[in-house]
N, C-alpha and C positions, 0 to 999 in steps of 0.2 A: 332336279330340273331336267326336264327331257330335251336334248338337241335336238336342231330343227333339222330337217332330212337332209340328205346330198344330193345334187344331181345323179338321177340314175339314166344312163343312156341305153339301157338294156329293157329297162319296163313296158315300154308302150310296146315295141316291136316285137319283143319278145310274147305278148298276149297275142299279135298279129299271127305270130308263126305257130302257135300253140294251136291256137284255135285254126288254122289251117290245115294244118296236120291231121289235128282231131277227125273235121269233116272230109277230109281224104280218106283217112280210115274210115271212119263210118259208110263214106259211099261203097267202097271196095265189099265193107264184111256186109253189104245187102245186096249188091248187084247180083241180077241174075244175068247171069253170062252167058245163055243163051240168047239173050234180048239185045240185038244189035245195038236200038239206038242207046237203052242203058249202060250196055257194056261198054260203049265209046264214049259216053257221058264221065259217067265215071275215071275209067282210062286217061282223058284226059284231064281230068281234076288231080289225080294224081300226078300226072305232069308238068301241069300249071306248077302245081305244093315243091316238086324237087327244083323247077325253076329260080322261086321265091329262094329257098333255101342255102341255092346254089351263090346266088347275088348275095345273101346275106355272109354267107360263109367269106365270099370273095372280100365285102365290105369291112369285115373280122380284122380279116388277114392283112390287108392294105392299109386300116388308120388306125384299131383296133390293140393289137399287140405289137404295130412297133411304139404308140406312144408308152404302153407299160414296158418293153423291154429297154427305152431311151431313158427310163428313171429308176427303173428294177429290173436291171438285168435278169433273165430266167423265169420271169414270174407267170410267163406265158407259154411257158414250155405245155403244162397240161392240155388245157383247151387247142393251142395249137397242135398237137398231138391226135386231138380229138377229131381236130380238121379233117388231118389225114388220111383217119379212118373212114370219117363222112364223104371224102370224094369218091373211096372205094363201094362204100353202099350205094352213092350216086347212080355207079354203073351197074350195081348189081340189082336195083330196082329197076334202074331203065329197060335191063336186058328184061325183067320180069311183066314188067308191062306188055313188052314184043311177043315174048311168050304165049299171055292169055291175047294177044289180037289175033296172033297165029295159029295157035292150038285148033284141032280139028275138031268136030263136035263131042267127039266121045272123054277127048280129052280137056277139054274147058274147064268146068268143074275143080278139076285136081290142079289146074296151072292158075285159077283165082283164089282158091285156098291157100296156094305157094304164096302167092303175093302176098296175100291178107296176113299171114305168119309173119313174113319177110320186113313186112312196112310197118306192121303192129310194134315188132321188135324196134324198126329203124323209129318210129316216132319214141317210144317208151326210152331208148338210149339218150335222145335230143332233149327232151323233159329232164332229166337227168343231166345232163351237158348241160342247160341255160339256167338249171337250180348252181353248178360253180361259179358261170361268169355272174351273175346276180349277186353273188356272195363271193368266192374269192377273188376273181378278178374288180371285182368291185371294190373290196379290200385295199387293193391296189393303188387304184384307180383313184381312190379317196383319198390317201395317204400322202401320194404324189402330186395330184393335179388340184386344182381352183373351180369350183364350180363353172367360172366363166372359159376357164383351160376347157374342161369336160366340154361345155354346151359350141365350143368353136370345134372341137373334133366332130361331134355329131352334126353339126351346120356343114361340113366338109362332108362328111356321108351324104347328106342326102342331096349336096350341088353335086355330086358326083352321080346321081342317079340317072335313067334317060326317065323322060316323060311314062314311058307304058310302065316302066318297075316303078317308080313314083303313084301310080293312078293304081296299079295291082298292089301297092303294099296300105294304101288309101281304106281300099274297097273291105280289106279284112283287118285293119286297124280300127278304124271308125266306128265300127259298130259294137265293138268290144270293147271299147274305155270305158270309166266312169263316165258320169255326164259332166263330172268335173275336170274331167279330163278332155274331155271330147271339147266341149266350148272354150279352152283353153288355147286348145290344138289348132279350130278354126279361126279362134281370133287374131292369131299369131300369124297365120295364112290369108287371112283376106285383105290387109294393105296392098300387099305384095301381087292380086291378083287384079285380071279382070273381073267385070261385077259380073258376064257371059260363064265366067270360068268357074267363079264361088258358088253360082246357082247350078251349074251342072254337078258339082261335087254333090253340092245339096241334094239334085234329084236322083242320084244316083244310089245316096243314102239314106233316102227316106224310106223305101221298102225294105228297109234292113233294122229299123226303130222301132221299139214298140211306140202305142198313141202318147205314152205317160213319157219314154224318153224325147219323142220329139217334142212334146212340149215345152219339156224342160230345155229345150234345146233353144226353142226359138225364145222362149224366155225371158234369155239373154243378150238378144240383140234387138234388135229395132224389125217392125214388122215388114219392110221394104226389102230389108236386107236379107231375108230370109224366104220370099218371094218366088218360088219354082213354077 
């Protein structure tokens, strides 16, 4: 008999921050850095992605591993450890962005290629880092806590959010779930909203859907309620 799943509070966000990552890199390894308004396009997508990451890392650290070290002592030494290392790439990306806005024409070129190396690594490390918390801290996490324990930590992240990290983790979350995932997401969200604030999500998400996922999407709700 197969057990029915655990709460994972790692999954959804975690596809958010992947797939952000991803398209950071990908803007970088195409950008011609000659091309002002590209190069600043990009550039700053890169710094949106360290932002997100920054928040996420902080939200870690603050509900994250002190509930696993309040029931397993040590068990978060890894990934916190891991932290540590990611604040230091923080800055060494940030420095690397200044670099190619700086760089003088002859040298452009070779200070977007540093980057593109630099962040290639830094995403490929974090892939890596979110395959343990997935699994071992999840380990953990299972062992120790109650599904309902789990779902009141992750309820505590995201009241701790402000509006714009909430509406930026939205944007690159949403379009990357299942659709059973996704309608789950917004059902769970729209008591709680105004009906001004459900349809903006909505329109904000619909150029981000293929025609087959929005379907599926509206689907599942009433056709009023889905209304942009």
């Amino acid at each position: 008999m197969i057990a029915a799943p655990r709460y994972d509070m790692y999954r959804l966000i975690h596809k958010a921050l992947r797939v952000c990552m991803a398209e950071a890199l990908a803007a970088v390894g195409r950008m011609d850095p000659e091309d002002d308004g590209e190069r600043k396009a990009a550039l700053a997508q890169v710094g949106e992605m360290l932002g997100y990451c920054q928040s996420h890392l902080k939200k870690e650290d603050a509900f994250v591993h002190p509930a696993m070290e309040a029931r397993a002592p040590g068990s978060s030494g890894q990934t916190s450890g891991d932290h540590t290392s990611h604040v230091h790439w923080f800055r060494d990306l940030e420095t690397a962005v200044v670099a190619v806005e700086q760089a003088e024409h002859e040298t452009k070129a070779a200070a977007a290629a540093a980057l593109y190396l630099s962040l290639a690594l830094f995403v490929g490390e974090n892939f890596v880092h979110m395959h343990a918390e997935e699994t071992t801290n999840n380990e953990v996490l299972w062992r120790t806590y109650s599904d309902p324990e789990l779902i009141a930590i992750e309820q505590a992240i995201v009241a701790s959010l402000s509006p714009q990290e909430k509406a930026f983790s939205l944007r690159w979350m949403l379009p990357v779930l299942t659709p059973a995932e996704r309608a789950q997401m917004l059902r769970a969200m729209r008591p709680a909203m105004p009906a001004e604030a459900f349809a903006g999500i909505l329109a904000t998400l619909r150029p981000w859907l293929s025609d087959v996922n929005w379907w599926k999407l509206t689907a599942t709700f009433d056709a009023p309620g889905l209304a942009v």
